[in-house]
PDB file of N, CA, C and O in Angstrom:
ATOM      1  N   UNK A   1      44.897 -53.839 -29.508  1.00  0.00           N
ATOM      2  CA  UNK A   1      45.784 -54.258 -30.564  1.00  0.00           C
ATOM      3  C   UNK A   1      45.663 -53.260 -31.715  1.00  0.00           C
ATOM      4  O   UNK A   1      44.571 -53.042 -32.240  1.00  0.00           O
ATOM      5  N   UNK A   2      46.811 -52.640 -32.115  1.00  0.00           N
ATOM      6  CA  UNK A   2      46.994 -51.674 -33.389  1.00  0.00           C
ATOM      7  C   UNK A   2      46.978 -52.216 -34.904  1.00  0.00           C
ATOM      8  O   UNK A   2      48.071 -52.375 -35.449  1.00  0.00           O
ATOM      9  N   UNK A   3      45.968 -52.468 -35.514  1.00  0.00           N
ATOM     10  CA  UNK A   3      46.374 -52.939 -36.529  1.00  0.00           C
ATOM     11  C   UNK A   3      47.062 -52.236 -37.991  1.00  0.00           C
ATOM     12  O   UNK A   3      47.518 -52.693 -39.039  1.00  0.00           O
ATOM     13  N   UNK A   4      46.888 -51.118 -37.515  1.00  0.00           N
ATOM     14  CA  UNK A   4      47.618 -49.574 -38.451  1.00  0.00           C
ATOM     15  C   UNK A   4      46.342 -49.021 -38.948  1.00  0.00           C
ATOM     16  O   UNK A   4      46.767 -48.140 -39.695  1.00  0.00           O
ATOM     17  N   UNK A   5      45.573 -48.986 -38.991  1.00  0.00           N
ATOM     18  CA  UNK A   5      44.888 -48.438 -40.091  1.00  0.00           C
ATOM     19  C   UNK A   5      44.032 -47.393 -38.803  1.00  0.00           C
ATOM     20  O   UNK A   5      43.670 -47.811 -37.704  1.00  0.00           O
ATOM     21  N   UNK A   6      43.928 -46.538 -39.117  1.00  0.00           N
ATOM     22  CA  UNK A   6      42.998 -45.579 -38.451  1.00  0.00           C
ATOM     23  C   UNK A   6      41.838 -45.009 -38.878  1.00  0.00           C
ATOM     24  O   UNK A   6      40.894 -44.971 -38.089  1.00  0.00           O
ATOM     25  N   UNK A   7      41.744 -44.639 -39.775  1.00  0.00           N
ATOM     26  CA  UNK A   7      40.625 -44.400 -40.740  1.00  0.00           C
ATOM     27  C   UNK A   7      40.326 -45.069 -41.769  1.00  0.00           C
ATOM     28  O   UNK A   7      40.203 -44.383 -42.783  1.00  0.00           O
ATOM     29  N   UNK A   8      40.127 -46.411 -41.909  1.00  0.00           N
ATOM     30  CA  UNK A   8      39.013 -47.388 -43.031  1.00  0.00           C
ATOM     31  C   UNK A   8      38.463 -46.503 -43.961  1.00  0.00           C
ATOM     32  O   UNK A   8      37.705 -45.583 -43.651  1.00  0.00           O
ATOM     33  N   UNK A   9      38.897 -46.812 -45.299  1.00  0.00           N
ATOM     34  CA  UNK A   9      37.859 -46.814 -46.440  1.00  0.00           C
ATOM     35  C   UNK A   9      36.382 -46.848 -45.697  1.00  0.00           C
ATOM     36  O   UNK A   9      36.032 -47.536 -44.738  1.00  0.00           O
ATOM     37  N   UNK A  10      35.419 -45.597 -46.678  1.00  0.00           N
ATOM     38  CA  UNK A  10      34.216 -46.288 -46.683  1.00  0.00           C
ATOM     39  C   UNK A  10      34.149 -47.211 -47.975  1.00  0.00           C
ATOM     40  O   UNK A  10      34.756 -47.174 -49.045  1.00  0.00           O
ATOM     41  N   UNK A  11      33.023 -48.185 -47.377  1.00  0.00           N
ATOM     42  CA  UNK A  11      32.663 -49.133 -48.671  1.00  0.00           C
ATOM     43  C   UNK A  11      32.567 -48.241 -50.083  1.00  0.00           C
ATOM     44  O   UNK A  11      32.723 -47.020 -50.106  1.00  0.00           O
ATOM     45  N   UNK A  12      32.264 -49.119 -51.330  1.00  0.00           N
ATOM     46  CA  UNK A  12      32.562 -48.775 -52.691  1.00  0.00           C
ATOM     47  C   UNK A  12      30.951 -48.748 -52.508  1.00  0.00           C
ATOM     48  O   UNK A  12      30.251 -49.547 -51.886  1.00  0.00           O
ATOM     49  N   UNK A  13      30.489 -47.345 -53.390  1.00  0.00           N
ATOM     50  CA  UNK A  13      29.176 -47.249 -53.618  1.00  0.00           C
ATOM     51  C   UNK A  13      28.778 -48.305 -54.711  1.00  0.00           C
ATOM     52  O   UNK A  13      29.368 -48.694 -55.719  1.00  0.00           O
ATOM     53  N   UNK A  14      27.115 -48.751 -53.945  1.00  0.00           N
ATOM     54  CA  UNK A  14      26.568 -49.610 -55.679  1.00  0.00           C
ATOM     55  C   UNK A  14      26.315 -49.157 -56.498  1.00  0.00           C
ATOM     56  O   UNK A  14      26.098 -47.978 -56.222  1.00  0.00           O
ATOM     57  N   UNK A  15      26.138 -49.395 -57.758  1.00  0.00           N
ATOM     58  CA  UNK A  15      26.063 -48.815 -58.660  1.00  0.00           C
ATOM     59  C   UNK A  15      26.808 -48.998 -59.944  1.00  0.00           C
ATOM     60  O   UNK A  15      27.541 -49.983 -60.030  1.00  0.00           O
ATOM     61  N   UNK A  16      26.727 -48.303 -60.791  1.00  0.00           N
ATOM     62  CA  UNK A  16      27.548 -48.192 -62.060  1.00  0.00           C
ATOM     63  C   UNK A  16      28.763 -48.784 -61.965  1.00  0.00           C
ATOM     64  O   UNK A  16      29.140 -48.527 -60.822  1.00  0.00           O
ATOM     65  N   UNK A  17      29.675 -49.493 -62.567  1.00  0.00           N
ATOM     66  CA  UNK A  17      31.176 -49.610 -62.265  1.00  0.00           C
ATOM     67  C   UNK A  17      31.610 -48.336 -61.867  1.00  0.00           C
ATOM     68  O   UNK A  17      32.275 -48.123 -60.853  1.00  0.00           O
ATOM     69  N   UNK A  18      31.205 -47.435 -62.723  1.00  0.00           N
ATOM     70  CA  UNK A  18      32.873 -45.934 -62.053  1.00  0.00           C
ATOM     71  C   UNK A  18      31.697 -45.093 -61.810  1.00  0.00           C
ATOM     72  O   UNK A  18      31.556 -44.047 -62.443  1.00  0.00           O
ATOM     73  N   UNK A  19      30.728 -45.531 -60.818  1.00  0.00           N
ATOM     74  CA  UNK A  19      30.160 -44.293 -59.410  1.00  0.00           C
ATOM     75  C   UNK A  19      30.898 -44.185 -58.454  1.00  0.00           C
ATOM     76  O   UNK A  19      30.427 -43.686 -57.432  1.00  0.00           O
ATOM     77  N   UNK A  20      32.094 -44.556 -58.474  1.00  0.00           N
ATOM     78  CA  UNK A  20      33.346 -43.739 -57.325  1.00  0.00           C
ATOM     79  C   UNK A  20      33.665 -43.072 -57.887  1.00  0.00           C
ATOM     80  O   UNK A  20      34.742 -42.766 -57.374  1.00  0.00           O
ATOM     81  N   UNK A  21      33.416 -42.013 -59.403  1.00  0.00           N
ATOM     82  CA  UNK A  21      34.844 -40.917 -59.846  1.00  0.00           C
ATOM     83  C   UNK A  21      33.814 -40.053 -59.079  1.00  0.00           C
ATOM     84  O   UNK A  21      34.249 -39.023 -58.564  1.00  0.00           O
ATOM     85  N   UNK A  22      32.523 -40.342 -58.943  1.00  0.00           N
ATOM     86  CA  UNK A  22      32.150 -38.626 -58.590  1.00  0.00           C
ATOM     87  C   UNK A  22      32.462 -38.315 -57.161  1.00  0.00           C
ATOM     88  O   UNK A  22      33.139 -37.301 -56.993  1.00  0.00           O
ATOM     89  N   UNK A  23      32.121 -38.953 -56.153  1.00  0.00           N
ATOM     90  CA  UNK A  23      32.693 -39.038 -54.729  1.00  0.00           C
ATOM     91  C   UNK A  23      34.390 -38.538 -54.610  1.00  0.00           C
ATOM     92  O   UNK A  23      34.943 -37.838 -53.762  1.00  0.00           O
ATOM     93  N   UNK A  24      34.734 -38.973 -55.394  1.00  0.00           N
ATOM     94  CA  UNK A  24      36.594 -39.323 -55.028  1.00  0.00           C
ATOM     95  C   UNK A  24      36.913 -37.330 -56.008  1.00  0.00           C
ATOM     96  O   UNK A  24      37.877 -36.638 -55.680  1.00  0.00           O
ATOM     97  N   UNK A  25      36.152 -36.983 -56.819  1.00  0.00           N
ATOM     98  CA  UNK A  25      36.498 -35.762 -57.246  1.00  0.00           C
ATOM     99  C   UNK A  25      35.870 -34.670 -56.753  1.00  0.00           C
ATOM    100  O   UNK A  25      36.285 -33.525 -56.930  1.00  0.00           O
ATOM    101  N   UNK A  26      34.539 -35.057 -55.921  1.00  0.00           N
ATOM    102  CA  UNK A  26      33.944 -34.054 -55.198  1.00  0.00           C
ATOM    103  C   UNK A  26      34.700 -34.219 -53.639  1.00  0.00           C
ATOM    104  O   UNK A  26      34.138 -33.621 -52.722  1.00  0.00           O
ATOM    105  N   UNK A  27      35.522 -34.739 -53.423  1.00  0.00           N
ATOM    106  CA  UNK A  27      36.267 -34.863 -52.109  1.00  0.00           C
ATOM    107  C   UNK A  27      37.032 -33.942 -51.437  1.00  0.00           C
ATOM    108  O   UNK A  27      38.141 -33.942 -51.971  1.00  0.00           O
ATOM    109  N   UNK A  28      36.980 -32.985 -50.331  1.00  0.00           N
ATOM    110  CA  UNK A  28      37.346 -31.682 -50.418  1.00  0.00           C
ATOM    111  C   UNK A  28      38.855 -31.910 -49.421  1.00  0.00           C
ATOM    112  O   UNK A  28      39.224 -32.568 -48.448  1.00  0.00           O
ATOM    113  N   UNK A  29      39.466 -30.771 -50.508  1.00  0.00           N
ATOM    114  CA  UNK A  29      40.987 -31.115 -49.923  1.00  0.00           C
ATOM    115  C   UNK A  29      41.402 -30.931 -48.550  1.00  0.00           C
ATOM    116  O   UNK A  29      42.374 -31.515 -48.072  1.00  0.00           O
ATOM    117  N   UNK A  30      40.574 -30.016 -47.833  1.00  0.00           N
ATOM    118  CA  UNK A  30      40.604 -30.303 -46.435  1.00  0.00           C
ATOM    119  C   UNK A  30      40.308 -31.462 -45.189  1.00  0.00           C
ATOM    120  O   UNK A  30      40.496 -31.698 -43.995  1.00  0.00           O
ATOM    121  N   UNK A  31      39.727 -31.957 -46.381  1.00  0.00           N
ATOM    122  CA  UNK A  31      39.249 -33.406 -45.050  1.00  0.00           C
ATOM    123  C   UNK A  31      40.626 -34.187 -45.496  1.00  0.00           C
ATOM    124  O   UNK A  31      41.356 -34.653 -44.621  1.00  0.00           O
ATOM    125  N   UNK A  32      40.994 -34.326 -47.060  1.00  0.00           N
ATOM    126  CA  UNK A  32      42.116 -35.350 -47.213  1.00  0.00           C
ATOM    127  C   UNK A  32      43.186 -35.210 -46.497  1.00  0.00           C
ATOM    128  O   UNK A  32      43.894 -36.127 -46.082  1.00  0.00           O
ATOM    129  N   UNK A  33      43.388 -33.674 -46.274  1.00  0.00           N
ATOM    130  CA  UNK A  33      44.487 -33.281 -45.487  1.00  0.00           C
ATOM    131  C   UNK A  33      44.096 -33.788 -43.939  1.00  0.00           C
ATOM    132  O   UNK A  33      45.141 -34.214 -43.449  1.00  0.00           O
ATOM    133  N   UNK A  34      43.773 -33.823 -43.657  1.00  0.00           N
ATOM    134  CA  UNK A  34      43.501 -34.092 -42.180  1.00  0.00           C
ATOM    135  C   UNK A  34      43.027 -35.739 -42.364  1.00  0.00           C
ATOM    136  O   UNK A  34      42.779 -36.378 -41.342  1.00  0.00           O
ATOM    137  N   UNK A  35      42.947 -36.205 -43.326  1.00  0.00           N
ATOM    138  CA  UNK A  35      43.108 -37.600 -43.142  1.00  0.00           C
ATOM    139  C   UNK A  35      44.790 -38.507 -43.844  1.00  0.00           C
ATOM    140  O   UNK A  35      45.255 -39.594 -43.498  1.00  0.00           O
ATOM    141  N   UNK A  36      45.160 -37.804 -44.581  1.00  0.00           N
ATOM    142  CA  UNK A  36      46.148 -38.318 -45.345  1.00  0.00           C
ATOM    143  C   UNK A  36      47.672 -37.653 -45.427  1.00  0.00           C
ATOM    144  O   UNK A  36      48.758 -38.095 -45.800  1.00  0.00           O
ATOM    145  N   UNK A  37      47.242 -36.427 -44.917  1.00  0.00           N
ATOM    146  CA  UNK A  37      48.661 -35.846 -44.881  1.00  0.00           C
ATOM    147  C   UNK A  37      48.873 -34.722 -46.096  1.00  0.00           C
ATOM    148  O   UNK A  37      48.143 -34.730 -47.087  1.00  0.00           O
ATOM    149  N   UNK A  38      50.045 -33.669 -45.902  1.00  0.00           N
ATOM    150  CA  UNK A  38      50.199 -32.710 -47.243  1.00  0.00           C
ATOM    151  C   UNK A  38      50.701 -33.812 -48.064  1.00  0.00           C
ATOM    152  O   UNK A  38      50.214 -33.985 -49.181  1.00  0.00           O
ATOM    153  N   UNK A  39      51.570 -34.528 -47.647  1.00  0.00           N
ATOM    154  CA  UNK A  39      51.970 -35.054 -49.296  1.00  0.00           C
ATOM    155  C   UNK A  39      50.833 -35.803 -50.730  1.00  0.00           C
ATOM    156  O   UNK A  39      50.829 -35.787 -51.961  1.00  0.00           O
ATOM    157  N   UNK A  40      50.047 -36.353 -49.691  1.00  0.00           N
ATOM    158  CA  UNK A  40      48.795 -36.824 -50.793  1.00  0.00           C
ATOM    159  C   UNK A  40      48.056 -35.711 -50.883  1.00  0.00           C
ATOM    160  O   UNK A  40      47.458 -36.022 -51.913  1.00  0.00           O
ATOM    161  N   UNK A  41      47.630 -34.654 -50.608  1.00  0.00           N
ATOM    162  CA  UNK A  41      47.180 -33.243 -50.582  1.00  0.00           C
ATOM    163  C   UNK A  41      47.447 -32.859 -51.796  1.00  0.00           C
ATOM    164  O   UNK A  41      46.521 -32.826 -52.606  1.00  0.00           O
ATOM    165  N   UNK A  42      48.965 -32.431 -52.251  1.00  0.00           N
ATOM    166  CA  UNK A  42      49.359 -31.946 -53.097  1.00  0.00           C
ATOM    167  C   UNK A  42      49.604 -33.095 -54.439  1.00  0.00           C
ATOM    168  O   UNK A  42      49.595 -32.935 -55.660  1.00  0.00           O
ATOM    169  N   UNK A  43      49.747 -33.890 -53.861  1.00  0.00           N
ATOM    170  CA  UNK A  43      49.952 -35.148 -55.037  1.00  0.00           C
ATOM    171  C   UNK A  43      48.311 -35.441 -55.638  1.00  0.00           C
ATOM    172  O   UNK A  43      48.331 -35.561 -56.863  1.00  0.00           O
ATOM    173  N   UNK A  44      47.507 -35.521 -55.293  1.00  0.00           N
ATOM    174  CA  UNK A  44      45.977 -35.366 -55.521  1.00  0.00           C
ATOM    175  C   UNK A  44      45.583 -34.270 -56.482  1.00  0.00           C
ATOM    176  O   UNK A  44      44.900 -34.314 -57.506  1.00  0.00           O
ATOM    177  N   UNK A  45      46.158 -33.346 -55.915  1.00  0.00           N
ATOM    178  CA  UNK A  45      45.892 -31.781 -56.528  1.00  0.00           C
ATOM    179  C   UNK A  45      46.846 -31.907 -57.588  1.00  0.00           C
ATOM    180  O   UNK A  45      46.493 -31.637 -58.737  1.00  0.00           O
ATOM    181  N   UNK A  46      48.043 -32.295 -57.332  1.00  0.00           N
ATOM    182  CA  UNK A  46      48.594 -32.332 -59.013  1.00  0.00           C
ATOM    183  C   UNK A  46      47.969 -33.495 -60.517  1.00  0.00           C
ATOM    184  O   UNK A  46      48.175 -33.530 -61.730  1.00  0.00           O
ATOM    185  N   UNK A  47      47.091 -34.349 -59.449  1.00  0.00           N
ATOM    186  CA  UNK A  47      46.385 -35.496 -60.245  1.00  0.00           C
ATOM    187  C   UNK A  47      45.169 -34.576 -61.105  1.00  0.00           C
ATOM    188  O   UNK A  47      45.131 -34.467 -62.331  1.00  0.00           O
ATOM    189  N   UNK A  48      44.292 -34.013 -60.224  1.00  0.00           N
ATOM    190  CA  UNK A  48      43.080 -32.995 -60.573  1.00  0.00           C
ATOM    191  C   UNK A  48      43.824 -32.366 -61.788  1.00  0.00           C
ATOM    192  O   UNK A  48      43.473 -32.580 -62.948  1.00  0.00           O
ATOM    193  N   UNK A  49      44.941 -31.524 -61.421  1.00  0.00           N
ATOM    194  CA  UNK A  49      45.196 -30.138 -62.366  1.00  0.00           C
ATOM    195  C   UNK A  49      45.554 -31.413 -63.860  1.00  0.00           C
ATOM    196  O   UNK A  49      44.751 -31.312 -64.788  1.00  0.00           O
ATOM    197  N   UNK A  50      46.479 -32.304 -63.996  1.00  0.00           N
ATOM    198  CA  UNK A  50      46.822 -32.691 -65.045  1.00  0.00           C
ATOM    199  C   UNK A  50      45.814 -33.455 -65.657  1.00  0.00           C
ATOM    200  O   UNK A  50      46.108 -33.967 -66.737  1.00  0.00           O
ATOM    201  N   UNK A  51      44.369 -33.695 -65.071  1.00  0.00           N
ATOM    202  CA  UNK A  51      43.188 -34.181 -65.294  1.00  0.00           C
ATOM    203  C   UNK A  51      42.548 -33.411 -66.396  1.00  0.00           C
ATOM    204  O   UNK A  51      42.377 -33.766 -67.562  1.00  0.00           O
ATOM    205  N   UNK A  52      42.158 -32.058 -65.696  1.00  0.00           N
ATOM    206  CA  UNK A  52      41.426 -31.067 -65.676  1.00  0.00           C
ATOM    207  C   UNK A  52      42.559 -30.389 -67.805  1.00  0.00           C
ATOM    208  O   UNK A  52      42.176 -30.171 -68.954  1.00  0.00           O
ATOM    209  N   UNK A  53      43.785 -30.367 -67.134  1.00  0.00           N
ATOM    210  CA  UNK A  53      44.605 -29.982 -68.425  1.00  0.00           C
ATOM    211  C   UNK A  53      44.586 -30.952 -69.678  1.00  0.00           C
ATOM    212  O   UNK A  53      44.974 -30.422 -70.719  1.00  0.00           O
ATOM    213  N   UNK A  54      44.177 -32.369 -69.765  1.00  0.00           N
ATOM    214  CA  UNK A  54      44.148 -33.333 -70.452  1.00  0.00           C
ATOM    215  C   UNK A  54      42.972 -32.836 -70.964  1.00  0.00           C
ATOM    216  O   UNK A  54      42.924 -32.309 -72.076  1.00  0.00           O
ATOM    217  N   UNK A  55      42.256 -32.930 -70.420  1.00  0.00           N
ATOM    218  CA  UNK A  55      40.404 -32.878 -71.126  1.00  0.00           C
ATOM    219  C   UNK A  55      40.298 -31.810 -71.922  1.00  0.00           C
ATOM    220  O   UNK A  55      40.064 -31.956 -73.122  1.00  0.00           O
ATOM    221  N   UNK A  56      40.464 -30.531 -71.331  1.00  0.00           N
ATOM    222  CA  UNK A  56      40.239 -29.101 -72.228  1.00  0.00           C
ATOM    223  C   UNK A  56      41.432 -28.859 -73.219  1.00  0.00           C
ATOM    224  O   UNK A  56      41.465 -27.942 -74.039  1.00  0.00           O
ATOM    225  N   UNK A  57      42.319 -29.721 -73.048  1.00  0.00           N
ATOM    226  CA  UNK A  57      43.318 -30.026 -74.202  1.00  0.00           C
ATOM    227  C   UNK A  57      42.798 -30.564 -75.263  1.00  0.00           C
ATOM    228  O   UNK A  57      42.583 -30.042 -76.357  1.00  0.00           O
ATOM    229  N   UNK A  58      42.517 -32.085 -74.750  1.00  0.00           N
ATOM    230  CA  UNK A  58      41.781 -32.970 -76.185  1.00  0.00           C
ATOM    231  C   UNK A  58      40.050 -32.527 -76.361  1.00  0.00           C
ATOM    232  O   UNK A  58      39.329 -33.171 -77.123  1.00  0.00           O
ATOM    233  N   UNK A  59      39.538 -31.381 -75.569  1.00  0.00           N
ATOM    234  CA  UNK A  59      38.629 -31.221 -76.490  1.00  0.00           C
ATOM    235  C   UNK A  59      38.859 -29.829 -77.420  1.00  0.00           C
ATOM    236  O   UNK A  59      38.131 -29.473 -78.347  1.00  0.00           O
ATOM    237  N   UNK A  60      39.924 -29.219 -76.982  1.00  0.00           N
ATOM    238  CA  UNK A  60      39.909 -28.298 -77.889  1.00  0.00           C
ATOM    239  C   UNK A  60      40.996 -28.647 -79.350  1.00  0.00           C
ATOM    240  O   UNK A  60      40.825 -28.432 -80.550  1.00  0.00           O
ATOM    241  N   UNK A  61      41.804 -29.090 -78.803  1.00  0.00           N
ATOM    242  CA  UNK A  61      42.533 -30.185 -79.758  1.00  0.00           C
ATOM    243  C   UNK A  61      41.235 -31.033 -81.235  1.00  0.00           C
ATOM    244  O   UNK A  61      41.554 -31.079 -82.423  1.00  0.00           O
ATOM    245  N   UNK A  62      40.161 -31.462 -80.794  1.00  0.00           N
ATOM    246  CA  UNK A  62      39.490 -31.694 -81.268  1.00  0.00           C
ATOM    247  C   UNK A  62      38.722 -31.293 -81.907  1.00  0.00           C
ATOM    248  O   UNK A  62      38.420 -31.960 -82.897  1.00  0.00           O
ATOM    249  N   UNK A  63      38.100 -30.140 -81.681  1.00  0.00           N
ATOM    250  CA  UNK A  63      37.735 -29.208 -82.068  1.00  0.00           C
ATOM    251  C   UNK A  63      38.167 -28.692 -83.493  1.00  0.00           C
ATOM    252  O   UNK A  63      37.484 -28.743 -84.516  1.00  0.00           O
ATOM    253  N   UNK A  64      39.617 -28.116 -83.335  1.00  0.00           N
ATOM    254  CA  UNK A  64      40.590 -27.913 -84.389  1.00  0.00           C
ATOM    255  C   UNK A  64      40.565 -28.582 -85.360  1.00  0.00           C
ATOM    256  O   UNK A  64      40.402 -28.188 -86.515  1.00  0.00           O
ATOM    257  N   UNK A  65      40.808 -30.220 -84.797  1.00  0.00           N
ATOM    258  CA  UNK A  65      41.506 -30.832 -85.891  1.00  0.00           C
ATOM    259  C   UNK A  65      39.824 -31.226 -86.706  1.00  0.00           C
ATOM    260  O   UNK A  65      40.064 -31.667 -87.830  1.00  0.00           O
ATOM    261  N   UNK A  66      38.822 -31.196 -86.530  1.00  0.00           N
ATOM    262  CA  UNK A  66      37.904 -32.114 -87.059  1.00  0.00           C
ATOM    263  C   UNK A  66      37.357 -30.535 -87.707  1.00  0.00           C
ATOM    264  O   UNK A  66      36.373 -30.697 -88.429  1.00  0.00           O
ATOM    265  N   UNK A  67      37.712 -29.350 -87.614  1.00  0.00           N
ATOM    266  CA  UNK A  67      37.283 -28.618 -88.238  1.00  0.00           C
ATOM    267  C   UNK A  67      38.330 -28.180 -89.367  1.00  0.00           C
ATOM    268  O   UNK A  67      38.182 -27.266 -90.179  1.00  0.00           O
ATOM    269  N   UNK A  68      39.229 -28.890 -89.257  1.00  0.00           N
ATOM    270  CA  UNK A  68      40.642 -28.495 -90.001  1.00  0.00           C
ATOM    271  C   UNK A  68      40.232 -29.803 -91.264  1.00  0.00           C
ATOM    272  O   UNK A  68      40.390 -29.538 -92.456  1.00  0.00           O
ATOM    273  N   UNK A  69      39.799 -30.942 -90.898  1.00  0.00           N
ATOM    274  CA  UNK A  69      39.679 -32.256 -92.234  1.00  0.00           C
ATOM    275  C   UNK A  69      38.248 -31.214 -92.545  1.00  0.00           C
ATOM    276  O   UNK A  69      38.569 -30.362 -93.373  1.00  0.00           O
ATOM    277  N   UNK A  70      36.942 -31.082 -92.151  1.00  0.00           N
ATOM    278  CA  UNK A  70      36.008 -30.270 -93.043  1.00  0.00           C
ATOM    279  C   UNK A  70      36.070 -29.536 -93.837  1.00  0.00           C
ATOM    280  O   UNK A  70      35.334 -29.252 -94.783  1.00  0.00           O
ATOM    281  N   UNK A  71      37.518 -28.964 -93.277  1.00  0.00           N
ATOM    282  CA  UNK A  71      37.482 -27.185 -94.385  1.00  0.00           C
ATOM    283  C   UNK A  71      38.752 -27.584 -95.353  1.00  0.00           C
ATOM    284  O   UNK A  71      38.916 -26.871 -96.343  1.00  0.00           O
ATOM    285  N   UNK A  72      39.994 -29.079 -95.051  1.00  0.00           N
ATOM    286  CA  UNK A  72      40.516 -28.595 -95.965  1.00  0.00           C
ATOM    287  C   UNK A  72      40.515 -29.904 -96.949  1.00  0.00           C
ATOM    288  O   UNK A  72      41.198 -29.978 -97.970  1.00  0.00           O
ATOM    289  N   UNK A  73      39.473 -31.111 -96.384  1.00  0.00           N
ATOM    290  CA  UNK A  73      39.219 -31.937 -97.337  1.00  0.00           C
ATOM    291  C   UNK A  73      38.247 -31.805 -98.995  1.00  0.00           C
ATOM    292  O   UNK A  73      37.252 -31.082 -98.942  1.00  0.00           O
ATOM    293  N   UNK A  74      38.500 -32.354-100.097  1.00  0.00           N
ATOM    294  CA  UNK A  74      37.852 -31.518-101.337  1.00  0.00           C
ATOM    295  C   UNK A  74      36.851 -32.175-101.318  1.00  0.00           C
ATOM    296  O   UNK A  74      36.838 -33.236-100.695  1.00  0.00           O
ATOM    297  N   UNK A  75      35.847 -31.761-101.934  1.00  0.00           N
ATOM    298  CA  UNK A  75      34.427 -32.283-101.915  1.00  0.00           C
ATOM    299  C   UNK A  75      34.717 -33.664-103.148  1.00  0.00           C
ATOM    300  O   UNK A  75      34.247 -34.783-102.942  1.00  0.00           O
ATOM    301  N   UNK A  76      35.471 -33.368-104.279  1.00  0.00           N
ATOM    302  CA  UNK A  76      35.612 -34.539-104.662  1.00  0.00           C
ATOM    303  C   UNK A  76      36.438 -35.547-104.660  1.00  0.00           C
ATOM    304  O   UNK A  76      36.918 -36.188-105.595  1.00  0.00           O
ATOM    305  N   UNK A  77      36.607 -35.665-103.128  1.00  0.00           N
ATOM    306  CA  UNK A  77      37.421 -36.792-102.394  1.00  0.00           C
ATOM    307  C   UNK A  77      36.432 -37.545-101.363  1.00  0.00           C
ATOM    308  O   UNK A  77      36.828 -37.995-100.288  1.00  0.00           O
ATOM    309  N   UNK A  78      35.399 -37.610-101.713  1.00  0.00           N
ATOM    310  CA  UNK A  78      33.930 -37.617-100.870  1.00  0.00           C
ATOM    311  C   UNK A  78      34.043 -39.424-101.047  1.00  0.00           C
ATOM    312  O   UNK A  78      34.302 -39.851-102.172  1.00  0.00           O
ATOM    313  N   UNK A  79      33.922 -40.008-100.373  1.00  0.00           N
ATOM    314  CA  UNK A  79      34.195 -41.696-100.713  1.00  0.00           C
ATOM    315  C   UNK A  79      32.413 -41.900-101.825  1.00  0.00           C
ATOM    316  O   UNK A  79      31.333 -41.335-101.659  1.00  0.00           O
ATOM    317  N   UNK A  80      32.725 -42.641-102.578  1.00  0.00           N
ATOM    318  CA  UNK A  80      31.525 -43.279-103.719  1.00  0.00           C
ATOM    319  C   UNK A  80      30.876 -44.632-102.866  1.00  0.00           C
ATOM    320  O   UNK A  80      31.369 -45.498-102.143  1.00  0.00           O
ATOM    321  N   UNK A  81      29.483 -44.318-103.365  1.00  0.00           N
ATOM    322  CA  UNK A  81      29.224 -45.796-102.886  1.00  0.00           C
ATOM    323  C   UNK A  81      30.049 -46.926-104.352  1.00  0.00           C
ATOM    324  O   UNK A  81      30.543 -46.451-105.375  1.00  0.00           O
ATOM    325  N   UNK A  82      29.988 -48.118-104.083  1.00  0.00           N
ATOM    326  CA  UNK A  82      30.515 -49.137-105.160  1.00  0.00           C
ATOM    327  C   UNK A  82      29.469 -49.767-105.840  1.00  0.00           C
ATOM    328  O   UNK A  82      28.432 -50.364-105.549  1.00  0.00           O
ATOM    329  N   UNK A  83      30.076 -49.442-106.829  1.00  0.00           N
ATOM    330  CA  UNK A  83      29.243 -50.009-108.210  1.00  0.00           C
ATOM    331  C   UNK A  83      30.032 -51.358-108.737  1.00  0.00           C
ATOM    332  O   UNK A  83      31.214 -51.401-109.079  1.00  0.00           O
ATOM    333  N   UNK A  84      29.149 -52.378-108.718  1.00  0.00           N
ATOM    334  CA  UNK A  84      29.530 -53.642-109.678  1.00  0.00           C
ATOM    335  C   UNK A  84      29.396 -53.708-110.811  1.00  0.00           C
ATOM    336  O   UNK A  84      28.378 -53.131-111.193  1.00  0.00           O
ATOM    337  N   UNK A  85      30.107 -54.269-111.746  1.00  0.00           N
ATOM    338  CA  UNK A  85      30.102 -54.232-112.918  1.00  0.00           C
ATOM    339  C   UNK A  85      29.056 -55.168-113.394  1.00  0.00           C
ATOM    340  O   UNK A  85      28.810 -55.958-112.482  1.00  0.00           O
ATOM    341  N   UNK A  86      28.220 -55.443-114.624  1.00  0.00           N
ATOM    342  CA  UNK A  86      27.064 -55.863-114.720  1.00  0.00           C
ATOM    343  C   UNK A  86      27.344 -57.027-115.834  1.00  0.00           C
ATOM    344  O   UNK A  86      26.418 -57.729-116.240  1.00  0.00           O
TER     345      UNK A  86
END
């Protein structure tokens, strides 16, 4: 009896909630291909690249901007602690 599935998931490792990103990103595109086909091949690989482009975006993005409020905020715009009146 065929039930469709040919290659089963392995089980979800124990562990941490997200100890599957490292498995699922160390996963080499040749086995996926030979388990899944080019179209998830390339659809995978376009997941990685817009991954990979997000991160070194917002950290350099970050970078910028938090060195951009240091250099162009004035020192006497520095928040006060509060004083009550007596």
């Amino acid at each position: 009896m065929f039930c469709g599935i040919r290659f089963p998931s392995p089980p979800s490792p124990a562990g941490l909630p997200l100890s599957w990103v490292t498995p699922v990103v160390n996963f080499p595109e040749d086995k996926l291909q030979e388990l899944r086909g080019i179209d998830a091949t390339i659809y995978v690989r376009f997941l990685r690249g817009c991954c990979k482009y997000i991160c070194s975006d917002s950290i350099v993005s970050l970078i910028i901007l938090v060195s951009l409020v240091f250099r162009l905020t004035p020192s006497n715009n520095l928040p006060r602690p509060i004083s009550y009146p007596h």
